[in-house]
Residue frames relative to the residue before (quaternion, step in Angstrom):
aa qw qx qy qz dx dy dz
X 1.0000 0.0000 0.0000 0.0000 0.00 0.00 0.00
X 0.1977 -0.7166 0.6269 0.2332 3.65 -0.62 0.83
X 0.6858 -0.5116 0.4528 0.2508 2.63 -2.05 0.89
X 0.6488 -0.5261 0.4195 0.3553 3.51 -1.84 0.82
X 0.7397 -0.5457 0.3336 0.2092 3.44 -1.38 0.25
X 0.6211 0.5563 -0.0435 0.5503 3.35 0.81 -0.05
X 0.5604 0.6722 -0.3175 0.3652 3.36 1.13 -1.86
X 0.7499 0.3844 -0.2638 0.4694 3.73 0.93 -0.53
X 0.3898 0.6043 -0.5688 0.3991 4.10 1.13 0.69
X 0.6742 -0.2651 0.5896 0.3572 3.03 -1.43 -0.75
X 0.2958 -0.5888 0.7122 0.2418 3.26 -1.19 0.43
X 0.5832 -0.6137 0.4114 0.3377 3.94 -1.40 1.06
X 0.6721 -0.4318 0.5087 0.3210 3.49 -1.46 1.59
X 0.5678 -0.4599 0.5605 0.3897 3.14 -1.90 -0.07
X 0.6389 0.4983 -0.4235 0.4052 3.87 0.28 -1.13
X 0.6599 0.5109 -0.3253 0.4446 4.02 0.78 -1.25
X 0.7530 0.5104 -0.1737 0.3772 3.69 1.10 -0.74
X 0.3439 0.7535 -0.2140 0.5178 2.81 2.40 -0.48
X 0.7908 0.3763 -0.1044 0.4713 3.20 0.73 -2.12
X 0.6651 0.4277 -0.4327 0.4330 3.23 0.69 -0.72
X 0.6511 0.5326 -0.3654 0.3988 3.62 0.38 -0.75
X 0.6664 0.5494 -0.4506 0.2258 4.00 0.60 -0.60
X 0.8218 0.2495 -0.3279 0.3936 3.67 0.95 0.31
X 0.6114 0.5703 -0.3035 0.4570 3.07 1.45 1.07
X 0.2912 0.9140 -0.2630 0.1031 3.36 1.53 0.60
X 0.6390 -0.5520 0.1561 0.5125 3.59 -0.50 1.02
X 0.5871 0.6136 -0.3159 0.4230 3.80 0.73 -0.78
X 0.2442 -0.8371 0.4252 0.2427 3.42 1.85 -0.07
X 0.2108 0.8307 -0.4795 0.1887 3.78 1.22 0.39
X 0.8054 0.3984 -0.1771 0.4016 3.48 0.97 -0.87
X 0.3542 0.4581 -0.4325 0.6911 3.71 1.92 0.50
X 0.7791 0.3315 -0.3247 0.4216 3.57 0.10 -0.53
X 0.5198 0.6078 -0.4022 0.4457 3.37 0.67 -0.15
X 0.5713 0.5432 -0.2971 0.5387 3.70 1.47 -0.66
X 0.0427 0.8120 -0.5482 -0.1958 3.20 0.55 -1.81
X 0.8250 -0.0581 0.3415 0.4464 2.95 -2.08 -1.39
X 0.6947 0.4479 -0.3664 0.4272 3.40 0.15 -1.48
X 0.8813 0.2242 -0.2390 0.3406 3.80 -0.37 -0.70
X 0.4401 0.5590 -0.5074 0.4861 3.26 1.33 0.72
X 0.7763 0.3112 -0.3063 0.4547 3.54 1.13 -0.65
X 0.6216 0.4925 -0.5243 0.3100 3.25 0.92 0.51
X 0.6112 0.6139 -0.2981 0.4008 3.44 1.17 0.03
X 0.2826 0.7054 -0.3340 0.5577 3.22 2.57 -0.42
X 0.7715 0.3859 -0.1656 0.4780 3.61 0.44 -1.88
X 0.5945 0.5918 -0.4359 0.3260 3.52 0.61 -0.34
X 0.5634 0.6460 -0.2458 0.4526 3.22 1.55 -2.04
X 0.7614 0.3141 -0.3335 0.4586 3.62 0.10 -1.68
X 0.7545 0.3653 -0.4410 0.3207 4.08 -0.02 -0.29
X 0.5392 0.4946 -0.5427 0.4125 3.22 1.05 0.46
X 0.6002 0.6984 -0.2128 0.3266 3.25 1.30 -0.81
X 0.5814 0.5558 -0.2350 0.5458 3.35 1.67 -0.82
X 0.7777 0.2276 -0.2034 0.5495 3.77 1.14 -0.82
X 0.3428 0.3058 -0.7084 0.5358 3.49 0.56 1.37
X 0.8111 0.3363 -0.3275 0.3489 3.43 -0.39 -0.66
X 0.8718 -0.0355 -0.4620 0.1586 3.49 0.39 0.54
X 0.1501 0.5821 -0.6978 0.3894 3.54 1.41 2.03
X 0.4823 0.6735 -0.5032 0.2462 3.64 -0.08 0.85
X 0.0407 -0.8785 0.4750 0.0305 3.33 -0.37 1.51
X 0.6119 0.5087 -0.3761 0.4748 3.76 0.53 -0.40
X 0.4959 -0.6788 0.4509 0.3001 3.57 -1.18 0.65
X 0.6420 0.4432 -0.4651 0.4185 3.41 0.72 0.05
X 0.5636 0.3676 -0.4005 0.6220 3.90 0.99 -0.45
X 0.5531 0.6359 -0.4257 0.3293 4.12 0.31 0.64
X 0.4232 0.7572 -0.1029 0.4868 2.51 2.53 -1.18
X 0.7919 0.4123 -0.0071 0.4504 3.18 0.49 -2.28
X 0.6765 0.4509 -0.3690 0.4505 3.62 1.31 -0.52
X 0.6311 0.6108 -0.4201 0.2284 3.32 0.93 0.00
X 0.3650 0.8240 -0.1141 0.4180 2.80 2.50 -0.24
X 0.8356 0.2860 0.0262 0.4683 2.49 0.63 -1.64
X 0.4881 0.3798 -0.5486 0.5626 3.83 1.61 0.15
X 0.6308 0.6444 -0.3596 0.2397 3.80 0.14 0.27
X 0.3673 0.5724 -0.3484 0.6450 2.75 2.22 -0.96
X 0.6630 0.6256 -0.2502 0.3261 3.54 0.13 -1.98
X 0.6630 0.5405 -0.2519 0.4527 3.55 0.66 -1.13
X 0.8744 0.3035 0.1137 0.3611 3.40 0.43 -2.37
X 0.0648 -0.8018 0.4662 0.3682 3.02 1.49 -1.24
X 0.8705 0.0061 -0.0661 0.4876 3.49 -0.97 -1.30
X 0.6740 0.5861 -0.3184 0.3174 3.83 1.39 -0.46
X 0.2610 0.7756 -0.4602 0.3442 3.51 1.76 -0.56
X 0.1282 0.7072 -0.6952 -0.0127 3.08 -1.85 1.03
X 0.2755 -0.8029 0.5274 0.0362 3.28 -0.88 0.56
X 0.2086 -0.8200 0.5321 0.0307 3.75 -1.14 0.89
X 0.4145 -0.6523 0.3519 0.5280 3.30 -0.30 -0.05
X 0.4162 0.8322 -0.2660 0.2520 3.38 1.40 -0.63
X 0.5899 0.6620 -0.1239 0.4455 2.62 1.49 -2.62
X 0.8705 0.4146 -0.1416 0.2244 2.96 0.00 -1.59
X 0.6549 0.6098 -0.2269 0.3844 2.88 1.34 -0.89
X 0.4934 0.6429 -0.2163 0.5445 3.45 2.06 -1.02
X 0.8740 0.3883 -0.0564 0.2866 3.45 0.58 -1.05
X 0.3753 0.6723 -0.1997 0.6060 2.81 2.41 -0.11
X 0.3366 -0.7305 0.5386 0.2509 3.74 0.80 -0.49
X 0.6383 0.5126 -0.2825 0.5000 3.91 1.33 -0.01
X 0.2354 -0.7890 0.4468 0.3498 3.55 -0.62 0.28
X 0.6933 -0.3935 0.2174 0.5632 4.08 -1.41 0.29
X 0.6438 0.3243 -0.5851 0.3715 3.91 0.17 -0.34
X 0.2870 0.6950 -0.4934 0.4373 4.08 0.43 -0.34
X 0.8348 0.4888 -0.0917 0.2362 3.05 -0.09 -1.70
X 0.8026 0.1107 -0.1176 0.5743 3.20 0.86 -1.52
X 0.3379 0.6310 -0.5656 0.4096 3.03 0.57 1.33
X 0.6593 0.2265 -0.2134 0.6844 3.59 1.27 0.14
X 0.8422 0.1381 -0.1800 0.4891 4.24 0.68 0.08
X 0.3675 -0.7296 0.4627 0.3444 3.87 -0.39 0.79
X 0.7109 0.0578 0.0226 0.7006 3.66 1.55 -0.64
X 0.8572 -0.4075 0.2514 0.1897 2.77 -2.15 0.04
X 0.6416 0.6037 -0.1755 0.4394 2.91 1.37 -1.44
X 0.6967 0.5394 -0.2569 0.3970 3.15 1.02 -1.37
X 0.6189 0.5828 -0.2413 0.4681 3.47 1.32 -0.39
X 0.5479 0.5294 -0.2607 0.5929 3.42 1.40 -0.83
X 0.6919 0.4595 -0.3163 0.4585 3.70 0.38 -1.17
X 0.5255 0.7464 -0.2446 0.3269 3.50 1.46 -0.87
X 0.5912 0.6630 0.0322 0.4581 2.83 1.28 -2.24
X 0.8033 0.4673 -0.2289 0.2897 2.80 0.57 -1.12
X 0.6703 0.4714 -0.2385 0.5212 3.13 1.72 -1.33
X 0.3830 0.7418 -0.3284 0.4418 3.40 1.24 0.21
X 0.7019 0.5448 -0.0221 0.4583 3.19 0.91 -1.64
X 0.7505 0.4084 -0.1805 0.4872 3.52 1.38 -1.45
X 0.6000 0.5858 -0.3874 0.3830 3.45 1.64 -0.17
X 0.5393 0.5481 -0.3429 0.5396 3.15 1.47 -0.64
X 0.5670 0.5005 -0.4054 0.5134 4.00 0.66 -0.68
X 0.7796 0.2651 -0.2815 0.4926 3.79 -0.43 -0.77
X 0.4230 0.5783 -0.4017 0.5704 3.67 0.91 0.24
X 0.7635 0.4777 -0.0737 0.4283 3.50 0.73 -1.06
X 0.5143 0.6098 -0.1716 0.5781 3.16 1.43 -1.44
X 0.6875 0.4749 -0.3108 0.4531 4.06 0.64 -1.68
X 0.5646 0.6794 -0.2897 0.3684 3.29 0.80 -0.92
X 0.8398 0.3487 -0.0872 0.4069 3.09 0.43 -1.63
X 0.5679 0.5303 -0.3487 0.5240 3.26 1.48 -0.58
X 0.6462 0.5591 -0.3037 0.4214 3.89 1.06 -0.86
X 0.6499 0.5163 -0.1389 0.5401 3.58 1.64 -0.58
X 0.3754 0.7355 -0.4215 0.3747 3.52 1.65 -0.72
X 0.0163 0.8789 -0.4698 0.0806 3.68 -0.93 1.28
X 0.2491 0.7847 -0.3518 0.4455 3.09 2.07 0.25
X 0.4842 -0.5789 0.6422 0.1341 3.19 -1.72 0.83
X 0.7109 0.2821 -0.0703 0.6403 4.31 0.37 -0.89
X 0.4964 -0.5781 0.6345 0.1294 2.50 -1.89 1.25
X 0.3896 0.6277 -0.4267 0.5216 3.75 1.04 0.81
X 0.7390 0.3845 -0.1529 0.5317 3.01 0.53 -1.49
X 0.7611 0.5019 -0.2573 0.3205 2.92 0.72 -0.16
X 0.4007 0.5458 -0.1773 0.7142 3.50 1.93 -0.56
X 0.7467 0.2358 -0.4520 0.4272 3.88 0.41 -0.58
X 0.2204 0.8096 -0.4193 0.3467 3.75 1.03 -0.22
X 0.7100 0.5006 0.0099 0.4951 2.70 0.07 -2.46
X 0.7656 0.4951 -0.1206 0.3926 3.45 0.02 -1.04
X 0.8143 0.2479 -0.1192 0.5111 3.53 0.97 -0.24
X 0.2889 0.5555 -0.4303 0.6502 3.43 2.15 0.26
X 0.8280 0.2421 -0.2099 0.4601 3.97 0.06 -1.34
X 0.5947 0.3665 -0.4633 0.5453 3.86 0.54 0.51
X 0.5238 0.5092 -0.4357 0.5258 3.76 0.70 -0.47
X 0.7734 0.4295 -0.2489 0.3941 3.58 0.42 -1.25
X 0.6398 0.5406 -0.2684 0.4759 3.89 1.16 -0.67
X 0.7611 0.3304 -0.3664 0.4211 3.38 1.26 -0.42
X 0.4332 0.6604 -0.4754 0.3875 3.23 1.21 0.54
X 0.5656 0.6922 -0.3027 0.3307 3.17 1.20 -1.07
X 0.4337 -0.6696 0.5764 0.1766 4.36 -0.30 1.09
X 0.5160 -0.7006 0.4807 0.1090 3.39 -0.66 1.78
X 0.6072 0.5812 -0.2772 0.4654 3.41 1.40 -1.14
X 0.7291 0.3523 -0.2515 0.5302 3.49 0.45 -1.07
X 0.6516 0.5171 -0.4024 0.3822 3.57 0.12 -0.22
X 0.6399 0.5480 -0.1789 0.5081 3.20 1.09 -0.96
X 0.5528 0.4668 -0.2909 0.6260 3.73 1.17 -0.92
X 0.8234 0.4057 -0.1908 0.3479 3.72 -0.07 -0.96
X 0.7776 0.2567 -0.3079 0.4845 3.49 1.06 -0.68
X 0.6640 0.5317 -0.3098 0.4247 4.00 1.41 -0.58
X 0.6253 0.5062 -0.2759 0.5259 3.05 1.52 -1.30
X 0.8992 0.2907 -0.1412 0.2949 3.23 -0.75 -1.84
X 0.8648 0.3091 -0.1483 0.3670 3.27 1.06 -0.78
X 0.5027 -0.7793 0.2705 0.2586 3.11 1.64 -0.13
X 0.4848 -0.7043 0.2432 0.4581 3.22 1.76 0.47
X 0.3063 0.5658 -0.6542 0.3976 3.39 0.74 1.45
X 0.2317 -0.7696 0.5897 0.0798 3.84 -0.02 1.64
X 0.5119 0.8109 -0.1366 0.2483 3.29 1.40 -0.25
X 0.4882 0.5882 -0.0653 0.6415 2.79 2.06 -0.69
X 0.8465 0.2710 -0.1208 0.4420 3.27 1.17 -0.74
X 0.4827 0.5001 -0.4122 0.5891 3.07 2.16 1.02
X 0.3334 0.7134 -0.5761 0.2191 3.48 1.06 0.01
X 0.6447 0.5566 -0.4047 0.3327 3.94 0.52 -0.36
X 0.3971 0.8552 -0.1813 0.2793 3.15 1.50 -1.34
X 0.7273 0.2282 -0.4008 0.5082 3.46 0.91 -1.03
X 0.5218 0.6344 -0.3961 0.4102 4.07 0.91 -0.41
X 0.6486 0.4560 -0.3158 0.5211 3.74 1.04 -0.30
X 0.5988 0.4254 -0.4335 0.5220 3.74 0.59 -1.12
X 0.7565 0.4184 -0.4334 0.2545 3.96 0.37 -0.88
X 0.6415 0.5015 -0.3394 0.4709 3.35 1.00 -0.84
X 0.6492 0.5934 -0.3207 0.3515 3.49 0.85 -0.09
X 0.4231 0.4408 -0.3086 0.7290 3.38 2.03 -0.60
X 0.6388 0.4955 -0.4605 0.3665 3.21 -0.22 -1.18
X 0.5489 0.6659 -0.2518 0.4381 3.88 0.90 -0.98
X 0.7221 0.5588 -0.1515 0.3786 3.14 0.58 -2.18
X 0.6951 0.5918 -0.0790 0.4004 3.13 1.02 -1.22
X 0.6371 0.3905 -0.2269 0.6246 3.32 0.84 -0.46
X 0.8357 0.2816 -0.2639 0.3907 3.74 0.58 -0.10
X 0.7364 0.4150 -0.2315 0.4816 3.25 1.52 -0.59
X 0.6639 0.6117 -0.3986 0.1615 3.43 0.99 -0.91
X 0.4309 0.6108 -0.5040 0.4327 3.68 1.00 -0.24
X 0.6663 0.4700 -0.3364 0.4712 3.92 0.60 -0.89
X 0.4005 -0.7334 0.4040 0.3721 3.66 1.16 -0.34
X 0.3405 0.7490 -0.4056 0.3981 3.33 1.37 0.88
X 0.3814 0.7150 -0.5602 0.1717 4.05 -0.99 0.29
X 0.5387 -0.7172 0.3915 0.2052 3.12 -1.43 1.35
X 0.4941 -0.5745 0.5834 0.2924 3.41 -1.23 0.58
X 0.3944 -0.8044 0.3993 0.1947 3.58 -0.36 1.63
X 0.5879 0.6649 -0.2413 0.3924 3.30 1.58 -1.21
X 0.6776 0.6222 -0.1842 0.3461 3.14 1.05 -1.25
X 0.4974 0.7281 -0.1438 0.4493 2.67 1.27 -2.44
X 0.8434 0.1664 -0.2300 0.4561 3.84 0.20 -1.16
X 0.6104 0.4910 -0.4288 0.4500 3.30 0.62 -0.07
X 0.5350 0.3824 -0.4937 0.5690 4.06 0.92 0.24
X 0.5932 0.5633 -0.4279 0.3843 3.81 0.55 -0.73
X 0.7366 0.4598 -0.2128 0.4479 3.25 0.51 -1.02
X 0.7449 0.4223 -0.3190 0.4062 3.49 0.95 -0.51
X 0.3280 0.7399 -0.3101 0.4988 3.30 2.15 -0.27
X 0.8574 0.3824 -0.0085 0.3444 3.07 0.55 -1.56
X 0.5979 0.4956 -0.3787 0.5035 3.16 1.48 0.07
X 0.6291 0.5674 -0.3362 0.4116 3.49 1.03 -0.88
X 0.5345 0.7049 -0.2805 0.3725 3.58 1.24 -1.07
X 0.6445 0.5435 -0.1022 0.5279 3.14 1.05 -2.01
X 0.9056 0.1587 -0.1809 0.3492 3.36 0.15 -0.88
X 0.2835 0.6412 -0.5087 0.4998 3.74 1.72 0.42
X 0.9052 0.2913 -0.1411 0.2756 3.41 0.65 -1.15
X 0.4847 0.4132 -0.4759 0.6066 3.07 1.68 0.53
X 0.8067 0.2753 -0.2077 0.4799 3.94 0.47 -0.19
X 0.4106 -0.8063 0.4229 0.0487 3.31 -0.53 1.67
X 0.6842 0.3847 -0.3452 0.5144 3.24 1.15 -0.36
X 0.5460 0.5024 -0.4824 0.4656 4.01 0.93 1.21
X 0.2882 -0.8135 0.4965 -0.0931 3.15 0.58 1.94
X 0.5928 0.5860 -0.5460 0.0837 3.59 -1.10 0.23
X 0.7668 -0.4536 0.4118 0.1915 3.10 -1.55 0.97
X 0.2969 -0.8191 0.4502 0.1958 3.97 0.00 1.12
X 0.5347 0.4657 -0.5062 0.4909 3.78 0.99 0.13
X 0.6669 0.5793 -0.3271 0.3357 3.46 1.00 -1.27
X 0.7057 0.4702 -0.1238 0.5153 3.13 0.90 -1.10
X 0.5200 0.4917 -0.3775 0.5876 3.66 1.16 0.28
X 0.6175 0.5761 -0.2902 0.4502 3.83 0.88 -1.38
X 0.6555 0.5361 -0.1855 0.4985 3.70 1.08 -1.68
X 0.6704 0.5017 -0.1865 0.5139 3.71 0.96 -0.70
X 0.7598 0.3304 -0.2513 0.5004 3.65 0.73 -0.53
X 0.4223 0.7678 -0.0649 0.4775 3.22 1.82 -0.65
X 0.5436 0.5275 -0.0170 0.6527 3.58 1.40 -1.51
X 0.7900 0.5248 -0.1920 0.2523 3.17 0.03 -2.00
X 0.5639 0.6904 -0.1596 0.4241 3.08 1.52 -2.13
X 0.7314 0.5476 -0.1972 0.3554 3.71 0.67 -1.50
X 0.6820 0.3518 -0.3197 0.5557 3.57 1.17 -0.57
X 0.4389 0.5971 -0.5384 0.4012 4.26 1.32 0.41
X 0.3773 -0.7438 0.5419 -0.1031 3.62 -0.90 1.82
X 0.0143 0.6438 -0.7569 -0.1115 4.10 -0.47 0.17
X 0.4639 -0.5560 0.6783 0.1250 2.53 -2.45 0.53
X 0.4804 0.6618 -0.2727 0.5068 3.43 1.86 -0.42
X 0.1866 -0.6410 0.6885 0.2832 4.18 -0.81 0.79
X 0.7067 -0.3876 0.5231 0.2769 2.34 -2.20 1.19
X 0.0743 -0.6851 0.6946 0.2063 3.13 -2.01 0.22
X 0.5353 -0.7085 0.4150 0.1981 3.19 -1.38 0.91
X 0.8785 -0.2522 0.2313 0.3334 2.98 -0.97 -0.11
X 0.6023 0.5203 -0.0889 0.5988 3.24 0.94 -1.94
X 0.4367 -0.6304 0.5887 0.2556 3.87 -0.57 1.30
X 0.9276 0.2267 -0.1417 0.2608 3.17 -1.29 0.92
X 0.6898 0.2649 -0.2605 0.6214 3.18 1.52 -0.55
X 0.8864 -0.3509 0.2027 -0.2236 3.30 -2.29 0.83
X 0.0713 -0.9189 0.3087 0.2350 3.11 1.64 -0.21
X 0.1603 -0.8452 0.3166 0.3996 3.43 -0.15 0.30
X 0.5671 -0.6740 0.3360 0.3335 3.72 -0.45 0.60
């Protein structure tokens, strides 16, 4: 296995670790300093974006998927769905339907990637709007857009799609994942690289993906308990570890160099 990308930088100076650390201290004061309130406004942001994917829809099979997704919109994590429902509320009748899905699930699983285009759509946004000063602050951003967005996500359908249809291959439902870690560097980059900072793409997805399994399966399995600041702290935390300088390390000894 060759080594990650990056694996040959520097590891970040003290002054760059300095900066990156001032709004992420252990006392976790600055995640809390956000809190509740700006997770849920980013909850409220998610669902009104969610209402106008679902109703700039013009083809009858994305007529299908908005009925989905005004339900998410509506209920969030409580939303349920039938074939029945959907089919009633779609304005099309069931032959309509499986003319574009052999079953239900497959339509949910459908939905879903539907749904996640509209998220990283969302995600660009927010990263294009991103006004922080630290690549913390920035990672906690990030981090509370995709926990804002998971608790929207309907316990029911997750549970159908990853136990049922897919059989716990959570995998299937990271398939976006590498298109996020990039637009996230892709992010990083534009704000940090003057500071000689950037993220180690390789890495970058491999925290995404572990992000994204725990998420998935906290929320299909109730007994994976954790505290949404904590679990925001652990996420930005992660994130931090795959940030790279172009800058050698310095040692100890004022003035001189570490060697690498």
């Amino acid at each position: 296995m060759s080594p990650p990308r990056g694996c040959d930088k520097a590891m970040l100076n003290q002054d760059q670790a300095d900066a990156m650390s001032q709004s992420s201290d252990p006392s976790g004061k600055a995640i809390s300093g956000r809190g509740s309130d700006s997770q849920a406004s980013v909850r409220t942001g998610l669902t009104r974006k969610l209402w106008a994917v679902a109703e700039r829809t013009s083809k009858p099979a994305d007529h299908f998927k908005a009925v989905a997704i005004q339900e998410v919109a509506a209920a969030g994590e409580d939303a349920k769905f039938s074939l029945r429902g959907v089919v009633s509320k779609s304005g099309y009748g069931f032959s309509t339907f499986y003319k574009f899905w052999k079953g239900f699930d497959e339509y949910l699983l459908e939905t879903y990637d539907f749904a996640a285009e509209s998220f990283l759509k969302a995600e660009w946004e927010l990263i294009s709007q991103f006004s922080g000063e630290t690549p913390a602050e920035y990672f906690q951003m990030l981090a509370e857009h995709s926990l804002s967005a998971n608790q929207l996500v309907p316990r029911s359908l997750l549970r159908t799609i990853l136990l049922g249809h897919l059989k716990g291959r959570v995998s299937r439902l990271l398939q976006h994942g590498q298109r996020q870690a990039t637009q996230i560097a892709d992010g990083f980059d534009r704000y940090f690289a003057d500071q000689g900072l950037h993220v180690d793409r390789d890495r970058l997805c491999a925290v995404m993906q572990l992000h994204g399994t725990f998420l998935y399966w906290r929320k299909a399995d109730t007994g994976l308990v954790q505290e949404p600041n904590v679990l925001i702290r652990l996420m930005i935390d992660s994130a931090l570890m795959t940030v790279v300088s172009d800058t050698p390390r310095r040692s100890v000894v004022k003035g001189q160099n570490a060697p690498l």
